[in-house]
ZAMARGU-4260 file (C-alpha; in steps of 0.2 Angstrom, whole numbers, plus 5000, padded with zeros to 4 digits):
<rodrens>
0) 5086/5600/5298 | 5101/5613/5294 | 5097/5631/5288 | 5102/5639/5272 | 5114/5653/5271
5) 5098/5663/5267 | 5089/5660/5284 | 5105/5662/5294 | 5105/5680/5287 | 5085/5681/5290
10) 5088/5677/5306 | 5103/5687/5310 | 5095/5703/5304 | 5081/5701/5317 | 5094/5697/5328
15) 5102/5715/5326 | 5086/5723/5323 | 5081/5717/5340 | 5096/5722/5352 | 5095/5740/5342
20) 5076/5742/5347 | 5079/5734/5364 | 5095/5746/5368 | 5086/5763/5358 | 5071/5759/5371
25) 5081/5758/5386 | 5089/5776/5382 | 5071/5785/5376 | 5064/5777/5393 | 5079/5785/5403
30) 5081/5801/5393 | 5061/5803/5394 | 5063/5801/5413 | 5075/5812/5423 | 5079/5831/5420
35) 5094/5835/5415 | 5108/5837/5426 | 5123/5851/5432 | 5135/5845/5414 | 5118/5845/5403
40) 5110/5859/5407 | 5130/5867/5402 | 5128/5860/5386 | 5112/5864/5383 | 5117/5884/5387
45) 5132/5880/5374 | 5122/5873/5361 | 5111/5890/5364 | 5123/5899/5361 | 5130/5892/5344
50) 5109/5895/5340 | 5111/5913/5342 | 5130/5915/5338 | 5135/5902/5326 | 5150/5894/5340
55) 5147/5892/5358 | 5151/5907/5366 | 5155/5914/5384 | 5140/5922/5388 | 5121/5917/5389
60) 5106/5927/5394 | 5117/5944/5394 | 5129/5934/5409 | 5147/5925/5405 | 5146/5906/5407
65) 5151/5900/5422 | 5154/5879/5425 | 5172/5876/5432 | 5185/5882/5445 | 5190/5898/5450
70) 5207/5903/5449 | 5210/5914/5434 | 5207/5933/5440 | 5198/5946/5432 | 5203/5961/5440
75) 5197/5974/5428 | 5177/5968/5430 | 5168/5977/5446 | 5153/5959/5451 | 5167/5945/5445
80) 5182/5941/5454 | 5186/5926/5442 | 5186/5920/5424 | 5180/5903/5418 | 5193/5894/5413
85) 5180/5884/5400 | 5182/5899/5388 | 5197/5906/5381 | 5204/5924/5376 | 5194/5926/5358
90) 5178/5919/5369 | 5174/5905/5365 | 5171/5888/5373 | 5188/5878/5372 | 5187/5867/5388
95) 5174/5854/5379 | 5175/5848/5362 | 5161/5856/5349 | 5155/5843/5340 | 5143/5837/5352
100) 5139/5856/5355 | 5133/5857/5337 | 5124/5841/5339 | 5112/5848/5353 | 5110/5864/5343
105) 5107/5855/5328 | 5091/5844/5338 | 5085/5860/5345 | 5084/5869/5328 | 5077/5853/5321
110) 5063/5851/5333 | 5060/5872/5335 | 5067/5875/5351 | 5071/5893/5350 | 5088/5899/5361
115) 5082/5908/5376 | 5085/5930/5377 | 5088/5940/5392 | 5067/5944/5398 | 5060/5961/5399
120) 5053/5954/5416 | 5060/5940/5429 | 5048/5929/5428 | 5050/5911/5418 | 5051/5910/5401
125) 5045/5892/5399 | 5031/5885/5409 | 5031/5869/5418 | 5022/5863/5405 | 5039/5861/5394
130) 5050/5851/5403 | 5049/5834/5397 | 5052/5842/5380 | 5067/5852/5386 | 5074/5838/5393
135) 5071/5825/5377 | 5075/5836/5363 | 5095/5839/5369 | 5097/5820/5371 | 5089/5813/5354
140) 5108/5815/5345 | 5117/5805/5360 | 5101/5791/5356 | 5107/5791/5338 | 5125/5791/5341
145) 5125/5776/5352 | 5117/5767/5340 | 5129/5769/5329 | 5139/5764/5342 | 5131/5747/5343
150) 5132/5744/5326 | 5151/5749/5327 | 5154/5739/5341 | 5145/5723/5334 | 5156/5725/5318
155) 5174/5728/5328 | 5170/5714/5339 | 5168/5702/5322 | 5182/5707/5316 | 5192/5704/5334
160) 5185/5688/5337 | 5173/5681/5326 | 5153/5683/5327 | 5152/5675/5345 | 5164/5693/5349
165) 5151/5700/5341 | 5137/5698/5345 | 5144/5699/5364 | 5149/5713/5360 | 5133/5722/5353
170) 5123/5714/5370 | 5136/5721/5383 | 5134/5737/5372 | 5116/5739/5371 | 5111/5735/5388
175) 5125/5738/5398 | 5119/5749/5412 | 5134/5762/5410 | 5130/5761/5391 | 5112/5764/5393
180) 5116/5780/5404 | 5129/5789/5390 | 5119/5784/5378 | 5104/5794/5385 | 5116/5811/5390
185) 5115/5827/5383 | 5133/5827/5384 | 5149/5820/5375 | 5149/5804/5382 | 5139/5796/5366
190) 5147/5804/5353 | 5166/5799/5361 | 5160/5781/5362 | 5154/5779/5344 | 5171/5787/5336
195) 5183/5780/5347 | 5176/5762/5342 | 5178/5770/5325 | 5193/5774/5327 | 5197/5757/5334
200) 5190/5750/5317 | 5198/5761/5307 | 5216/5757/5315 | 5214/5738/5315 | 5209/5738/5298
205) 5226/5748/5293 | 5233/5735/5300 | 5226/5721/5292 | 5226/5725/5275 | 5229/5745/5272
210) 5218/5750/5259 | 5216/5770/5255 | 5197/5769/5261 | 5205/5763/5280 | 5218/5776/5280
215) 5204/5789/5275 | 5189/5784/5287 | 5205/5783/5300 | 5207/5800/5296 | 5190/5806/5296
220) 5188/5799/5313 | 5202/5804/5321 | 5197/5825/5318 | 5179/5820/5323 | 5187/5815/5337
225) 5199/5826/5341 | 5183/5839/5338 | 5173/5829/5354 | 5186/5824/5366 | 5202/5828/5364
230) 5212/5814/5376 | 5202/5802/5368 | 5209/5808/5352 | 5226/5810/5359 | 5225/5791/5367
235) 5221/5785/5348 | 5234/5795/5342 | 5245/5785/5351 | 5238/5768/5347 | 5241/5771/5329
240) 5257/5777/5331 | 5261/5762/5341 | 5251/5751/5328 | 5264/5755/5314 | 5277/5741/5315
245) 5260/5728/5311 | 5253/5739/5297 | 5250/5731/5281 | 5262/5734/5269 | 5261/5743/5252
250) 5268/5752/5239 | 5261/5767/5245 | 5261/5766/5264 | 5271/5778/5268 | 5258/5790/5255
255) 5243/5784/5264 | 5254/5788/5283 | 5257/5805/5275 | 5239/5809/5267 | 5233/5802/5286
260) 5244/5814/5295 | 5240/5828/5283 | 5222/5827/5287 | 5224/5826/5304 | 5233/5842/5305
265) 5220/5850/5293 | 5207/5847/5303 | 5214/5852/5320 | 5227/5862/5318 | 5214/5879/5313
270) 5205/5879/5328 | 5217/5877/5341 | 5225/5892/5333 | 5208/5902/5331 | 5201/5898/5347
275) 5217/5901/5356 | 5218/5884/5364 | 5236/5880/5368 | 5239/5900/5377 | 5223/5896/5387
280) 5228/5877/5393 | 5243/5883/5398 | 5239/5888/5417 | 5225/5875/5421 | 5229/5863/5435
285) 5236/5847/5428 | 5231/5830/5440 | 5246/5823/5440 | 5254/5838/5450 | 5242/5838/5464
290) 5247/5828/5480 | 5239/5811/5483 | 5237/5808/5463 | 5245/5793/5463 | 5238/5785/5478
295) 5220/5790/5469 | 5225/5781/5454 | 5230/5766/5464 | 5214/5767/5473 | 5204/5768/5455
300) 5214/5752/5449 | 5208/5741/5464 | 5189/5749/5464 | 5189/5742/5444 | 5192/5724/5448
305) 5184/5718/5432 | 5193/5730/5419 | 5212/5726/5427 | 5205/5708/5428 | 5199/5712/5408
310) 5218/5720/5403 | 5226/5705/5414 | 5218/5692/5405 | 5224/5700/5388 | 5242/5702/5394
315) 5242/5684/5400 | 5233/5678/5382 | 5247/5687/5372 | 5260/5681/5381 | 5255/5663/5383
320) 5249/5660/5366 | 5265/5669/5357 | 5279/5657/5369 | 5268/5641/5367 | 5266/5646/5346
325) 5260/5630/5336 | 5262/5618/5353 | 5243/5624/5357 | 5231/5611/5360 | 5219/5615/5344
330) 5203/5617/5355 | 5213/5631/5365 | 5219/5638/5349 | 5205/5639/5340 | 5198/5648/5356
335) 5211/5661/5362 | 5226/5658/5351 | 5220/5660/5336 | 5216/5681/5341 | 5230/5685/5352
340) 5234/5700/5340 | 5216/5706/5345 | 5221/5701/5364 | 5236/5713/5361 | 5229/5727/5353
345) 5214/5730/5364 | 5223/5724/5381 | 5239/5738/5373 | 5221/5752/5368 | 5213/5749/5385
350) 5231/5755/5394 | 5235/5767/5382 | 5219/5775/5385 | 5222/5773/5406 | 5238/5781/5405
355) 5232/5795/5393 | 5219/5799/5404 | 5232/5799/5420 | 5244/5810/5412 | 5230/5824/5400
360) 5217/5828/5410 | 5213/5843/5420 | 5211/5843/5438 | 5194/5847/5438 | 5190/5833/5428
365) 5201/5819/5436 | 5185/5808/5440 | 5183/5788/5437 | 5167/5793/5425 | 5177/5800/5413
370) 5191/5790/5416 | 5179/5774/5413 | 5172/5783/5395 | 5190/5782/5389 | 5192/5763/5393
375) 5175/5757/5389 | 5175/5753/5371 | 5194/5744/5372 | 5187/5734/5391 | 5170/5729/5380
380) 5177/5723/5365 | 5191/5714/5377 | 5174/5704/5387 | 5167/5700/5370 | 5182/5692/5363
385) 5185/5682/5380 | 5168/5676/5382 | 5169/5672/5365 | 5182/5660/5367 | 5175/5654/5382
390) 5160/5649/5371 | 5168/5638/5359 | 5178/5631/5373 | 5160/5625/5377 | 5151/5622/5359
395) 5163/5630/5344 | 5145/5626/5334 | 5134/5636/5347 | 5148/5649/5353 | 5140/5664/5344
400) 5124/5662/5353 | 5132/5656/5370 | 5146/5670/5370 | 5131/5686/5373 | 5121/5675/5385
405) 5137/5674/5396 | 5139/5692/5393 | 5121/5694/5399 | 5125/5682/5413 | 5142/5692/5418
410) 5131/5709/5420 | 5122/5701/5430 | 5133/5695/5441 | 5144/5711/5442 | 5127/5724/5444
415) 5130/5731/5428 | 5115/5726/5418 | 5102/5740/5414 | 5090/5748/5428 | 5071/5745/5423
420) 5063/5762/5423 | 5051/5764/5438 | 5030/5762/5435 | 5023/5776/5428 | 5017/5788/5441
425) 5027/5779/5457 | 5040/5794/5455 | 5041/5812/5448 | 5059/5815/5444 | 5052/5834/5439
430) 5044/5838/5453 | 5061/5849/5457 | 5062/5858/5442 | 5043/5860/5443 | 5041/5869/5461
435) 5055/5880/5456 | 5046/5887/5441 | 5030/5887/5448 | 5039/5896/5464 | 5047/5912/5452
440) 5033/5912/5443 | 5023/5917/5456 | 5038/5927/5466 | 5036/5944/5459 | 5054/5951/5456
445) 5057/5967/5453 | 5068/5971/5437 | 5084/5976/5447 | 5082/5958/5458 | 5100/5949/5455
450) 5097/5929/5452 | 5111/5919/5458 | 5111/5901/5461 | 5124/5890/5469 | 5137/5879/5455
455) 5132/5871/5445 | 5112/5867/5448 | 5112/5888/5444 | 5114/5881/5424 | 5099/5868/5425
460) 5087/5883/5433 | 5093/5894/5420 | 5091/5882/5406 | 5073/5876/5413 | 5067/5895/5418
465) 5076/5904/5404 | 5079/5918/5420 | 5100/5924/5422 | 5102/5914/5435 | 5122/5917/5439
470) 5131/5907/5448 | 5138/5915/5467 | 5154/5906/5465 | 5163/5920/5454 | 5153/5936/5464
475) 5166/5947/5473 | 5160/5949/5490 | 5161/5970/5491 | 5149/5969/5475 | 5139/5959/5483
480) 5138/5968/5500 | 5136/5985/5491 | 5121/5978/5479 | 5108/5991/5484 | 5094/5981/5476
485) 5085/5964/5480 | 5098/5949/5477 | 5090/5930/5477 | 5099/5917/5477 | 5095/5897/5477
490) 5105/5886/5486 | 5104/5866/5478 | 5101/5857/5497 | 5097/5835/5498 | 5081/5833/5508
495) 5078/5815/5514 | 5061/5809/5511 | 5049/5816/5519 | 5038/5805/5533 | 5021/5796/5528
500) 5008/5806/5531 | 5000/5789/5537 | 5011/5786/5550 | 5008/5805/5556 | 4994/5800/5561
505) 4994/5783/5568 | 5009/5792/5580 | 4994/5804/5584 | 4982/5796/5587 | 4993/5783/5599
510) 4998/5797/5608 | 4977/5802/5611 | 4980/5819/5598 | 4967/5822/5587 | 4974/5829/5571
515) 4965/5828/5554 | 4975/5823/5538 | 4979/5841/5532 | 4988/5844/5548 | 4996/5829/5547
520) 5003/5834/5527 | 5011/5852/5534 | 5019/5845/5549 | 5026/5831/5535 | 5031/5847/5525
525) 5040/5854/5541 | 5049/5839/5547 | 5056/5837/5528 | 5066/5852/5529 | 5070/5853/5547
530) 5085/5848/5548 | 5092/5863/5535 | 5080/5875/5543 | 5088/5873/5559 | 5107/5875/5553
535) 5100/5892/5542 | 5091/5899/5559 | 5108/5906/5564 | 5114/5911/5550 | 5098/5921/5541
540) 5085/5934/5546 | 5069/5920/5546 | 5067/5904/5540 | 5050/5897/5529 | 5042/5888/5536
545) 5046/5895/5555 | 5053/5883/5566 | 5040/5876/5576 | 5042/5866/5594 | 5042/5846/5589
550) 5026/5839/5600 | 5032/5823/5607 | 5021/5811/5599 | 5031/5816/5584 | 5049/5817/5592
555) 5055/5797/5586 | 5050/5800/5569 | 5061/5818/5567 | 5075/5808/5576 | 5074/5796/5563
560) 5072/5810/5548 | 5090/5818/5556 | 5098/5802/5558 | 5092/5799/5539 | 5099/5814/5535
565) 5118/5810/5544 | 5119/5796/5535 | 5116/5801/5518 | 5131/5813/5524 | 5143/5800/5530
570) 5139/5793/5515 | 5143/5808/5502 | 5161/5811/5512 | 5164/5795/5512 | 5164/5793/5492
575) 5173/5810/5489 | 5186/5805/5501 | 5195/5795/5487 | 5193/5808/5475 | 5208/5818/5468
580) 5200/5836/5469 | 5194/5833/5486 | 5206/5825/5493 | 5208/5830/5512 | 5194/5839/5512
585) 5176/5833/5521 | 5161/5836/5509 | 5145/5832/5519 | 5133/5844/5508 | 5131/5852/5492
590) 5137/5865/5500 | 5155/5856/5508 | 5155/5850/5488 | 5154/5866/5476 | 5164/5880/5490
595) 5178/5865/5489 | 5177/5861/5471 | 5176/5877/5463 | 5187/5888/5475 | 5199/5870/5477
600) 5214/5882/5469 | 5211/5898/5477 | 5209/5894/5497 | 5192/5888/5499 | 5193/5889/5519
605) 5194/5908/5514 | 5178/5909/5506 | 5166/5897/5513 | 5156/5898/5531 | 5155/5915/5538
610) 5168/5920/5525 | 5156/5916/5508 | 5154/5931/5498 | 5136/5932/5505 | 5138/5928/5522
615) 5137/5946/5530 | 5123/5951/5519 | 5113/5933/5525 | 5107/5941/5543 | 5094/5950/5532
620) 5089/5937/5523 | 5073/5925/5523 | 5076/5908/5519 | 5063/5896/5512 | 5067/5877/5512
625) 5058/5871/5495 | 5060/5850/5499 | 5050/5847/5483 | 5059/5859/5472 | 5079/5852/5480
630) 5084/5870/5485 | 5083/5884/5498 | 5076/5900/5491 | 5086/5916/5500 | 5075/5931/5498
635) 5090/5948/5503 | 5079/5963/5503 | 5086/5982/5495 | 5100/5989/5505 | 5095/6003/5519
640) 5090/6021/5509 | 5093/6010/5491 | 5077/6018/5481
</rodrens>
């Protein structure tokens, strides 16, 4: 029995419908389940700001914003030896794009999340109680953006390749892991992912037939771009620049190149002049001009296997199908021949956007994640389109139901389909953000106590507490030392897991002690941190909890907890090790990672160990190792004689 036209469309409807739920469901369940992290909570603090100011500002809570290197010098102020180089001259935040900014703000005004202001007392503002929806409400806009994105995504890869491109496509977008992840940040990532596949449409659509409407929504898209990242917008720039010798011809081309070009300068042009954007850039380390960039990039190249293999295959498509021309068996044709325009463009997009990347960004920011945001949307569409012609290879009847299960099938295979979400209950992903709150709250600060907090976990505990919690990278040392009153300051630390309190006590009670179970539960507490409390012991007045003597009964299972904790550090040197900003540096902590990164351009063997702007103030301090809040609390009394 064949179906109509009218239960084809039925059925492809619920088809959409379906992926959309089953993607907008996979980014609630992650967004609904881990606190936000260092890059959020900053956009959170921005977003706060444009609450109160109406553009995201440099300072927050009566502090300046800090979130990236040091090396701009700010000799004039008495506490900060450094600027931010996120924010330019007039103030304002330049380093980021705004667009996703507004969108935060524009959730949290929706759903009545007020922006914090600087307490009359330092305890926390927001209760334990408010986390979830803290961390929820900030991501609801990237939820929405990636759908869009879907939607985008299943319509480009139609256009590309047919509906088997399609709809492969709109699977690899929806349940991709990566995807899943950017479309559940409160950050830019979303938002990037749904223009630059506009933008994409937009330009293959000039190309194909021109209209006014495609010059326009090319446009549009292109200063909403520019407005959320600008390399992206700078990579698409180039695309349609190189896209003009195929454009559709007209009457009024070069009108509707003009009135494009117009707009684009109109809708950039403004704020890089307000903002002061072009004076500020000026002096920020470029990637390329560091030593060792190009061996990273190599490195990056062979790490991706799949996207070279992706832009390989489209080089070798374009090229084949071109010299070979009519003499193409009509299977293949049909198959891959028949888009080798779509092979070009996205195989020329996905390198394009690669050597953008490579040659615009920052230092700071020179990471394969955002590298891999840039590519993602031409390295999709290129799978779709392939697996698409696989398909018909296959079944030309059948391919636009065979192409996504391959994709399924090629996620599988490569570990990039979606995470499930773990049971309810089995793990408390808060349980950090939790102890810390519930630990100021109950701290007792006087109101002269100083709250700094080691970069960049200092902007999720001031987003989470709403307490000026500042980060210790920009902090001169002689203000520091000469501080008369109380200073605090929480340092992010990685606890292994702590040991079963069961297996306590079957050590015990092999060895012939008798301890009962709440013994067993400190001595799980003590051995959790142990490891940090013994490399602080030196270094502080006390430590919490004191170091006890380890009985032996318990000795194998602290050997194991230490050799646990070695090997989560071989492993953390060992993937910064290729990295561009840490390049011949060893990172075996949190600490080894934000003395390197954010004094990487002004000495950081200079400022770290015994020579950290809090070292010689440390020998009167009391650390307390919190495992279940991820930090190490340091307690530094008044100075001698301060009142």
């Amino acid at each position: 029995m064949t179906m109509s036209d009218g239960q084809r469309k039925v059925i492809g409807w619920a088809m959409l419908l379906t992926l959309l739920a089953l993607g907008v469901v996979l980014r609630v369940s992650l967004a609904g389940s881990t606190p936000l992290w260092e890059d959020e909570a900053e956009s959170c603090i921005n977003a706060q700001t444009i609450l109160d100011h109406g553009v995201p500002t440099d300072h927050f809570l009566g502090r300046p914003i800090y979130e990236n290197v040091m090396f701009k010098p700010w000799p004039e102020h008495e506490e900060y030896e450094f600027k931010d180089l996120s924010y330019s001259s007039q103030g304002v935040a330049v380093y980021h794009g705004w667009l996703p900014l507004y969108s935060i703000a524009g959730s949290m005004a929706v759903f009545g999340q007020q922006p914090d202001h600087l307490p009359d007392a330092l305890t926390p503002q927001h209760g334990a109680d408010t986390i979830v929806r803290r961390t929820v409400v900030p991501r609801v806009p990237a939820i929405v953006f990636s759908v869009a994105c879907m939607v985008l995504m299943f319509v480009l890869g139609r256009s590309l390749g047919g509906p088997g491109a399609g709809w492969a496509a709109l699977v690899y977008a929806a349940i991709a892991k990566k995807n899943v992840y950017y479309g559940s940040q409160a950050r830019y990532y979303s938002l990037t992912l749904m223009l630059i596949a506009g933008c994409g449409w937009a330009l293959w659509r000039i190309a194909q037939r021109g209209w006014w409407r495609d010059y326009l929504l090319g446009a549009s898209a292109l200063v909403l771009l520019f407005h959320t990242h600008i390399t992206s917008c700078l990579g698409m720039c180039v695309i349609g620049a190189m896209s003009l010798p195929w454009h559709k011809a007209h009457d009024k081309t070069w009108l509707k190149r003009g009135v494009l070009f117009l707009i684009l300068l109109a809708g950039t042009l403004p704020w890089l002049w307000w903002t002061g954007f072009i004076d500020h850039t000026r002096g920020i380390p470029a990637a390329w001009r560091m030593d060792g960039f190009w061996e990273v990039v190599y490195r990056y190249l062979t790490q991706r296997p799949v996207e070279l293999l992706l832009f390989t295959f489209g080089v070798a498509v374009t090229g084949v199908a071109t010299l070979l021309g009519n003499r193409m068996p009509d299977r293949l044709a049909r198959a891959f021949g028949d888009q080798r325009y779509a092979y070009l463009y996205l195989a020329a997009w996905s390198g394009v956007m690669f050597v953008t990347f490579a040659g615009c960004i920052p230092a700071a920011s020179f990471f394969a994640t955002r590298l891999s945001l840039m590519i993602a949307v031409p390295c999709m569409l290129l799978a779709a389109v392939i697996v698409s012609g696989l398909a018909m290879l296959v079944s030309q009847r059948w391919s636009h139901l065979l192409a996504p299960l391959l994709v399924v099938v090629l996620l599988a295979f490569t570990g990039r389909l979606f995470d499930s979400p773990p049971p309810a209950g089995q793990t408390d992903q808060f349980e950090g953000v939790r102890t810390l709150i519930e630990y100021l709250a109950d701290a007792d600060l006087s109101e002269d106590t100083r709250l700094y907090g080691t970069p960049n976990s200092h902007l999720v505990n001031t987003y989470y507490t709403g307490l000026p919690i500042q980060s210790i990278a920009p902090i001169r040392k002689t203000y520091f030392d000469a501080y008369p009153g109380p200073i605090v300051l929480i340092r992010k630390a990685k606890f292994q897991p702590p040991p079963d309190v069961q297996e306590l006590l079957t050590a015990a009670g092999r060895a012939g002690v008798d301890i009962d179970e709440a013994e067993a539960r400190d001595w799980a507490e003590r051995i959790y941190s142990r490891v940090h409390r013994e490399e602080l012991a030196d270094e502080v007045g006390a430590v919490v909890p004191e170091l006890k003597p380890i009985p032996d009964y318990l000795a194998p299972i602290v050997q194991r907890h230490r050799a646990a904790t070695e090997a989560y550090r071989d492993l953390l040197s060992w993937s910064f090790s290729s990295t561009l900003m840490f390049r011949g540096y060893q990172i075996r902590t949190s600490l080894n990672w934000w003395q390197t990164f954010h004094y990487r351009f002004v000495d950081p063997a200079s400022r770290s160990g015994e020579n950290a702007n809090y070292a010689d103030r440390s020998g009167s301090a009391v650390a307390e190792a919190l495992p279940r809040g991820r930090c190490i609390v340091y307690r530094f009394p008044p100075l001698s004689g301060a009142e």
